[in-house]
VEXRO-200115 format. One record per residue (C-alpha): residue number from 0; x, y, z. Coordinates in steps of 0.02 Angstrom, whole numbers. Each point is the difference from the previous one (the first is absolute). Layout:
N
R	k	x	y	z
R	NUM	X	Y	Z
...
//
This chain:
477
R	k	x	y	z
R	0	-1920	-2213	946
R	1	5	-59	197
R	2	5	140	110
R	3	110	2	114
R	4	-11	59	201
R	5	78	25	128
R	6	-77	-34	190
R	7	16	-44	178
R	8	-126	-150	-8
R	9	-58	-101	-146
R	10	-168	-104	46
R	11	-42	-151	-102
R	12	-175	-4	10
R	13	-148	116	-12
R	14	-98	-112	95
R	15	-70	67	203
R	16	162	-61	70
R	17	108	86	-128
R	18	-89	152	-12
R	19	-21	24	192
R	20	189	-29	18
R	21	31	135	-136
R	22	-121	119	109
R	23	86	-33	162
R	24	178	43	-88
R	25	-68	154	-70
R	26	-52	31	145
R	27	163	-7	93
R	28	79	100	-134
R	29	63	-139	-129
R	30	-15	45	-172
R	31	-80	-171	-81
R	32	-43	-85	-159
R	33	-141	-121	-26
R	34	11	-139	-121
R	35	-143	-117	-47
R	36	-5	-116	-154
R	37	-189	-9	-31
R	38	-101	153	-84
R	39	-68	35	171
R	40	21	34	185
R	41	-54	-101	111
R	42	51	-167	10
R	43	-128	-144	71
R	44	-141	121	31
R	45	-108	73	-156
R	46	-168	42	-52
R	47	-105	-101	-101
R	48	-161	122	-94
R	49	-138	-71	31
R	50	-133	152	-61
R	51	20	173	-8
R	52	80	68	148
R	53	-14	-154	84
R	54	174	-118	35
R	55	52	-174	83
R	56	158	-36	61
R	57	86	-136	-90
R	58	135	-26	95
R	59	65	39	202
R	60	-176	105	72
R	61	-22	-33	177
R	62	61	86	166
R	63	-30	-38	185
R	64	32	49	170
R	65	177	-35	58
R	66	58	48	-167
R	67	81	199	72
R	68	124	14	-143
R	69	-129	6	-148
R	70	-138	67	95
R	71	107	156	36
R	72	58	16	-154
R	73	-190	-8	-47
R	74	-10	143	109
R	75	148	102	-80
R	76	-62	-9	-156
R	77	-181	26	40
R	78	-63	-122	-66
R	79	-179	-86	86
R	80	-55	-167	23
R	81	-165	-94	14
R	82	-35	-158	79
R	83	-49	-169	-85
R	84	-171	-35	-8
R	85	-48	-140	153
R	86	-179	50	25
R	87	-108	-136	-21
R	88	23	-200	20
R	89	144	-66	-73
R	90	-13	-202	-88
R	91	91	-148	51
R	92	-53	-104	-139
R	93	79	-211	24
R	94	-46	-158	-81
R	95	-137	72	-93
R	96	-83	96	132
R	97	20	187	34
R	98	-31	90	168
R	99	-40	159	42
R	100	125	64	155
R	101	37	178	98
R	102	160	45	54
R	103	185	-76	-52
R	104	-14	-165	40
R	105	-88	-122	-103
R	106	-103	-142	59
R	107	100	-136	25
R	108	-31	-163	44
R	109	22	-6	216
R	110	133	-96	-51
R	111	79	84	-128
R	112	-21	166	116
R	113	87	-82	139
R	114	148	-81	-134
R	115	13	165	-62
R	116	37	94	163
R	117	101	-113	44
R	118	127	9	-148
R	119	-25	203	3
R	120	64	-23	164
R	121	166	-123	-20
R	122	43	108	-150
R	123	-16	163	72
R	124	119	-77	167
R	125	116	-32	-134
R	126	-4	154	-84
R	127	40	94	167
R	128	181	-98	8
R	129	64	53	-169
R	130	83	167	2
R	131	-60	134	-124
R	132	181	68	-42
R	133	91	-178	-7
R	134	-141	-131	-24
R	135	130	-131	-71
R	136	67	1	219
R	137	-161	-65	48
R	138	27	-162	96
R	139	-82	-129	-132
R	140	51	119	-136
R	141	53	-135	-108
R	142	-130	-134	30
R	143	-133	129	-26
R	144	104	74	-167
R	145	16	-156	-72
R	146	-205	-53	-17
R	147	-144	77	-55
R	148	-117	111	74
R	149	-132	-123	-77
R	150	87	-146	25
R	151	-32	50	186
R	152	-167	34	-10
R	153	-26	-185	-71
R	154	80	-70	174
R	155	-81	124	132
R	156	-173	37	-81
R	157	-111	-127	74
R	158	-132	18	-84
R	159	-23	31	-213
R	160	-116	151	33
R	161	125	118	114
R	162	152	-53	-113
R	163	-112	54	-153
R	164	-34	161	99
R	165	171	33	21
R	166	61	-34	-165
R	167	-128	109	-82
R	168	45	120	105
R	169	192	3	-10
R	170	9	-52	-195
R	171	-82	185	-49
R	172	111	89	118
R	173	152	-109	-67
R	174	-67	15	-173
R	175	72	-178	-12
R	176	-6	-181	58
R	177	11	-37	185
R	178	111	-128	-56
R	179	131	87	-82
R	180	7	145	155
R	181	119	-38	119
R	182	-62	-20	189
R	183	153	109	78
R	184	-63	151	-136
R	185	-184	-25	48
R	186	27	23	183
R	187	127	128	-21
R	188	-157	108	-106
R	189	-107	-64	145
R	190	93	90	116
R	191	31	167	-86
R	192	-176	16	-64
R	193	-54	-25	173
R	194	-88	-170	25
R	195	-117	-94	-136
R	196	-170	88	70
R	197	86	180	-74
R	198	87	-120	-139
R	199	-175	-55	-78
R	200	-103	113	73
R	201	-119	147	-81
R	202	-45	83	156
R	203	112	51	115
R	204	142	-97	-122
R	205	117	29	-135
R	206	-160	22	-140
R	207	-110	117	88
R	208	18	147	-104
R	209	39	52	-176
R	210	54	186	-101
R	211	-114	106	-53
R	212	58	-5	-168
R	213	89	-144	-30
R	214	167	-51	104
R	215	102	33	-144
R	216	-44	208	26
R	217	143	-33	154
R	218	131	-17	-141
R	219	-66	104	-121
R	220	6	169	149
R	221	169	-58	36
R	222	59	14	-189
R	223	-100	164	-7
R	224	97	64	141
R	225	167	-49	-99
R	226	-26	65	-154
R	227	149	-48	-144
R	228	81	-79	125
R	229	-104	-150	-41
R	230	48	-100	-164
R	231	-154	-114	-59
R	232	45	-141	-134
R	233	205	-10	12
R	234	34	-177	47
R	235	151	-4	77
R	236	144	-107	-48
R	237	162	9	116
R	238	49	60	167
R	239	171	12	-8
R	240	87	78	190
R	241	163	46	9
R	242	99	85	156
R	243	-67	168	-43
R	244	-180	-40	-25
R	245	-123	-90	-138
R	246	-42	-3	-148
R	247	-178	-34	-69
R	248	-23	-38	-178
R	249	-182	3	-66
R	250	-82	11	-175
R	251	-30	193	3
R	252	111	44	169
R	253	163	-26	35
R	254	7	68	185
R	255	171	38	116
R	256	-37	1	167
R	257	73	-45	188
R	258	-97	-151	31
R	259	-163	-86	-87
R	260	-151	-77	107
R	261	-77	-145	-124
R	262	-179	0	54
R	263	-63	-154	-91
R	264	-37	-180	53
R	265	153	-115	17
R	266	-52	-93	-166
R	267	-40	165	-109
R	268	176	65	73
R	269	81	-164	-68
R	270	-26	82	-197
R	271	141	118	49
R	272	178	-1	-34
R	273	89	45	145
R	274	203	27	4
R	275	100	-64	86
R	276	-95	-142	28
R	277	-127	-21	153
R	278	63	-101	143
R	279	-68	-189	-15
R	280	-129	1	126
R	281	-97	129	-106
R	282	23	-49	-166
R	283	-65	-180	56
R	284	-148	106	90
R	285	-62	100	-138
R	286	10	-170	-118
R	287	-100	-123	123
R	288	-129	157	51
R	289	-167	-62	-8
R	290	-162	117	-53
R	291	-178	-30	-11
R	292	-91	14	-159
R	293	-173	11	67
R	294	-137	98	-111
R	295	-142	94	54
R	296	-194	-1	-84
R	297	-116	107	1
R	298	-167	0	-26
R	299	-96	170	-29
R	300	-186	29	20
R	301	-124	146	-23
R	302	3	-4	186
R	303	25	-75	163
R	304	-126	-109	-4
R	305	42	-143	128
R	306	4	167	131
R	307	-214	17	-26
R	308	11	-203	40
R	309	78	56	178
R	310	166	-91	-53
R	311	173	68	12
R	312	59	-58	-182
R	313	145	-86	123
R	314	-2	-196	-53
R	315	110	-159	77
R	316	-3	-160	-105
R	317	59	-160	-76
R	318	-50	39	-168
R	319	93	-11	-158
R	320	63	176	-35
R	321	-84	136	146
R	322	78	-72	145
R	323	8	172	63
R	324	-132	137	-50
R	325	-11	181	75
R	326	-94	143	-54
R	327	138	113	-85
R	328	-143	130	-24
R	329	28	197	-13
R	330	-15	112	162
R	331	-148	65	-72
R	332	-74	-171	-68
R	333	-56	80	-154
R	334	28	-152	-103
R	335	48	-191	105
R	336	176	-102	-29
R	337	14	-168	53
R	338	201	-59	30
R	339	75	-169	16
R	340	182	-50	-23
R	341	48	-155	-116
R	342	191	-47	17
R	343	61	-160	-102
R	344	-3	-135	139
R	345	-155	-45	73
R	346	-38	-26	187
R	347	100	-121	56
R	348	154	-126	-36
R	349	5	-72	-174
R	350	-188	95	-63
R	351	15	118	-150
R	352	-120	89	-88
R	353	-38	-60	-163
R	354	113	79	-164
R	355	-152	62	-74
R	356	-38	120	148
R	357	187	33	12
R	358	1	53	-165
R	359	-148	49	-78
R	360	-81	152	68
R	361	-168	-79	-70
R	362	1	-134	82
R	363	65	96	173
R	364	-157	144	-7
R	365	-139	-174	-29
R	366	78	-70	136
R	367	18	171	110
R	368	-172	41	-25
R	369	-86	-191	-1
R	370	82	40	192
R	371	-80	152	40
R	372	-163	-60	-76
R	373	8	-165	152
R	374	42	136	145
R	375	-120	156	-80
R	376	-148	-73	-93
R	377	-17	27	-202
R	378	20	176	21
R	379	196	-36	1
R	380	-6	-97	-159
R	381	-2	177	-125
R	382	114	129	65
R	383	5	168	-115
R	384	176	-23	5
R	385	170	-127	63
R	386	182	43	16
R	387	149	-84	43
R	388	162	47	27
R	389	152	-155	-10
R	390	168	54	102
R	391	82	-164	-96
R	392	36	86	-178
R	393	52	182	62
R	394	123	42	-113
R	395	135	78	167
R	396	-99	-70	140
R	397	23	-187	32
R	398	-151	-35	108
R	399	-110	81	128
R	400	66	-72	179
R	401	158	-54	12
R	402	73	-120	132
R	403	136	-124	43
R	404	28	-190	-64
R	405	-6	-109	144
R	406	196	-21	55
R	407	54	190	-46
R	408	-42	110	137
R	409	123	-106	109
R	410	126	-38	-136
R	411	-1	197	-53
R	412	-39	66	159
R	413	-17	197	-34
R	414	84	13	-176
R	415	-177	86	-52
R	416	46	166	89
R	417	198	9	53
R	418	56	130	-107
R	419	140	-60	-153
R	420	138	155	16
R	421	-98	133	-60
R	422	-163	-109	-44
R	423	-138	25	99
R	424	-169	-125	4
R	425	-192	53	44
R	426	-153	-44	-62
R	427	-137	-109	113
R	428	106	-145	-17
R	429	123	49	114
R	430	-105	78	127
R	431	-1	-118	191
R	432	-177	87	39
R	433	-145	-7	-106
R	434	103	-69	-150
R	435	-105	-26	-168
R	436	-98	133	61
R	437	13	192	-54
R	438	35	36	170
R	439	138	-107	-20
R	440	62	94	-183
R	441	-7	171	111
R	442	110	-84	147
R	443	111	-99	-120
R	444	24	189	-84
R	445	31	101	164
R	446	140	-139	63
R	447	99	19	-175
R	448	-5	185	28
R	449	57	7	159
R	450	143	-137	-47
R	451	63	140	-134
R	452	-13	135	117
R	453	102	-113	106
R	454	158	-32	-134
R	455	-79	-199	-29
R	456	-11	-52	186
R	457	-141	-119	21
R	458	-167	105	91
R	459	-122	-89	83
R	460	-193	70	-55
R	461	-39	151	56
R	462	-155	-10	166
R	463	-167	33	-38
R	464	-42	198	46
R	465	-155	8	-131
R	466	-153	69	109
R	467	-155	-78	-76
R	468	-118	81	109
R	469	-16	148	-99
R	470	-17	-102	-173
R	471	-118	57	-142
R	472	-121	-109	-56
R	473	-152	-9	-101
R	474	-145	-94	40
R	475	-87	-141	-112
R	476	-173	-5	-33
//
């Protein structure tokens, strides 16, 4: 029989966002209820097992500086971090030739270093005139809503290598096709992630460090902390709101509370019933919401091994499938993981990866590692082990990063977080700064809050107060 409950809060979602929001309302003295469909907390970031005692994150793993709101709740939860392995020379590896480079930048072309300044630069100018709160009031709102981010690229790159560059860059932290990303939601995530340098970044940007432990431990201490409050494997059906409060109705919970946060992607929240019906600017969000469905491989070996070559294990390239490569390693390098992303367009307007990659994971580890074995040397060719986890056939989560179709964000405006009556939104969707990011889940979380500690008026996100001076971290060998 469903169980039935009565609450202040119900959160949808036992993801970071939902289960931070549930935190902060127990923490103002709300009684709360959890809800998550899947058999687990934790939403877009797990653990993958890679040997005994050893993980890899297959999904959200990275945090940065600039990102307060998860790196103090890092801190409340004492959890450490270590940083991603950059010692050693990274490759930039183009038309058949690899190079060995230090630092961030790879060796471009002069030309290509000076086109690709030069469109950091025009793109960044326009990110500073788009407001972080109302992005749809920026002056060329529309014109920049209704193309492409890549369809821009194509008329302001100059030159094939920096618009290469770019899209490499930008299609893993999209987890999508620069050509179905709208230029208005790009340069909106430009500005509240702080400029492309921290946007793409590993050092001193938003993937300098990782958990110890795995990113998903962040969820898994909240739900500790909550105890039964949490409800794993309940899918639930209808939100139904009425003038004294909501109802939630879920395969094993049937909650009554005051109000309901819904802590999922637009898209996910789009499987739920709601009564009365949502107002039309919502509805048509959640149905035209777009989400990634990128993959990540890994590649396992006894060992670091490229680290003895003096290499990084961080890779740049045009080739087929490891466009991307970075040494997803544990702190204590006790066995070596090589990570690339694979989403299913390829790098630029109209190029897809072939159906047998897409879909047979044969066919993706020959090509994976026939890419490592070009950039690392034969010993790359027989890893003791490969994993992959695919965000596209989650059985409650839609994708991995979602976004907006081009045209939305202006025709919708803020439909992703006003509250519906009683209805509230998070998740790292709606988050203005550092959205997509799980800083963004912990300030999408915190504004809901505050909104239902406010009786549904619309908060702006809370200011940074984290002090990351006095953060714990362990060191990398």
């Amino acid at each position: 029989m469903t169980e039935l409950r009565t609450t202040d809060v119900v959160v949808i979602g036992a993801g970071v966002s939902g289960l931070t929001a549930a935190r902060r309302l127990a923490q103002a003295g709300q009684s709360v209820v959890v809800i998550e469909a899947g058999d687990r907390v934790g939403g877009r970031t797990m653990n993958l097992d890679v040997a005994d005692g050893v993980i890899t994150e297959g999904g959200g793993q990275w945090v940065g500086p600039g990102q307060d709101r998860i790196l103090a709740m890092l801190d409340e939860l004492r959890l450490d971090t270590f940083k991603t392995h950059v010692d050693g020379k990274s490759i930039y590896h183009r038309r058949g030739r690899s190079k060995r480079y230090d630092g961030t930048v790879p060796p471009l072309s002069p030309l290509a270093l000076i086109d690709f300044a030069q469109v950091q630069l025009r793109l960044e100018r326009m990110a500073r005139t788009v407001p972080l709160d109302a992005p749809w009031t920026a002056r060329r709102a529309r014109t920049w809503d209704a193309t492409t981010f890549g369809h821009w690229l194509d008329a302001n790159a100059m030159t094939e290598e920096a618009r290469e560059m770019f899209t490499a860059a930008f299609s893993v932290t999209n987890a999508e096709s620069l050509h179905s990303t709208s230029l208005l939601v790009q340069l909106a995530r430009i500005r509240g992630a702080g400029g492309i340098d921290h946007t793409v970044n590993i050092t001193d940007g938003a993937q300098e460090s990782r958990v110890v432990g795995g990113t998903v431990r962040i969820a898994e201490r909240l739900a500790e902390d909550l105890g039964d409050a949490v409800v794993v494997d309940s899918p639930v059906v209808e939100v139904a709101q009425d003038a004294d409060g909501v109802s939630v109705r879920s395969v094993r919970v049937d909650v009554r509370a005051d109000r309901v946060i819904v802590a999922m992607s637009p898209a996910d929240a789009a499987r739920i019933r709601v009564t009365p019906d949502l107002p039309t600017r919502r509805s048509m969000l959640q149905r035209r919401w777009s989400i990634g469905a990128e993959s990540k491989l890994f590649a396992v070996y006894d060992r670091p091994f490229w680290r003895e070559q003096g290499l990084s294990g961080q890779a740049v390239t045009d080739l087929p499938v490891a466009k991307y490569v970075v040494d997803n390693s544990p702190p204590d390098g006790s066995v070596g993981i090589l990570l690339t992303f694979l989403g299913t367009a390829g790098a630029g307007c109209g190029e897809h990866w072939p159906d047998a990659i897409l879909d047979d994971p044969a066919a993706r580890r020959a090509a994976f590692l026939g890419d490592l074995t070009v950039l690392f040397g034969a010993q790359a060719a027989n890893p003791t082990g490969y994993l992959e986890k695919d965000w596209a056939h989650e059985p409650w989560i839609s994708g991995c990063v979602g976004s907006r179709a081009p045209g939305s964000l202006t025709q919708y405006t803020d439909a992703d977080r006003r509250p519906v009556g009683r209805i509230h939104w998070a998740g790292t969707e709606t988050a203005t700064i550092n959205q997509g990011y799980l800083d963004g889940a912990v300030r999408a979380a915190e504004r809901a809050v505050q909104e239902v500690l406010n009786c549904g008026s619309v908060a702006g996100e809370p200011s940074d107060h984290a002090d990351r001076s006095g953060r714990r971290s362990v060191t990398a060998p």
